[in-house]
C-alpha angles and dihedrals in degrees: 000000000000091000091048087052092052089040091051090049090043082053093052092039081059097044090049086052095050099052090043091068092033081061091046083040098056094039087063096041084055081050104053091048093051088050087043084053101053092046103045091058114146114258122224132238122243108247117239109253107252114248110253097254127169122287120271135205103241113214118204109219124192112260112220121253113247105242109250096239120226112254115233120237110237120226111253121204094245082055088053096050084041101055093046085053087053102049090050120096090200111027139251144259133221093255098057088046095053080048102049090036108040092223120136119255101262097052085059093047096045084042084054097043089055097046093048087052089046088057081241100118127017128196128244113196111345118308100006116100117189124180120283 
């Protein structure tokens, strides 16, 4: 008993050591790419000298604002359990909204629990919520 003790703390002694130098090893990898990035950096081309040409009249013209997009309203997981409440005549149960959703049980029943709260859903008998 007392040698296997000695041989599991000689293997653990090892593995410290050697990740230990994986660790030294990786710092100095990091390194070398920063140092191949700086160095590898495009060069430009040397742009063509224009040709001497007769002076314009430059026009501004307006530039044309960019349109603000509308930013689109992500689902949220109490907008996906709602929705399937919605969409049943007779309502559902926990266990079909973990189903339709693919949320753990304890999320449904969290995402419930706040929409009952909110006056959004009601249930019917236990365990079945149906819309408001």
């Amino acid at each position: 008993m007392g040698q296997l003790k000695k041989d599991i703390q000689f293997v653990i002694r090892n593995l410290k050591t050697l990740t230990k130098k994986t660790e030294v090893m990786a710092r100095k990898l990091d390194r070398l790419e920063k140092t191949a990035e700086k160095n590898v950096k495009p060069k430009a081309k040397p742009k063509a000298k224009p040709k001497a040409k007769a002076k314009v009249k430059t026009v501004k013209r307006a530039v044309p604002k960019k349109a603000v997009g509308k930013k689109t309203k992500k689902v949220t997981a109490t907008d996906k359990v709602l929705a399937i409440i919605n969409k049943s005549k007779n309502g559902v149960n926990t266990a079909t909204l973990k189903q339709k959703t693919g949320f753990n049980e304890i999320k449904v029943r969290n995402i419930v629990f706040r929409l009952k709260n909110q006056k959004r859903i009601t249930s019917k008998p236990k365990g079945i919520y149906i819309k408001m």
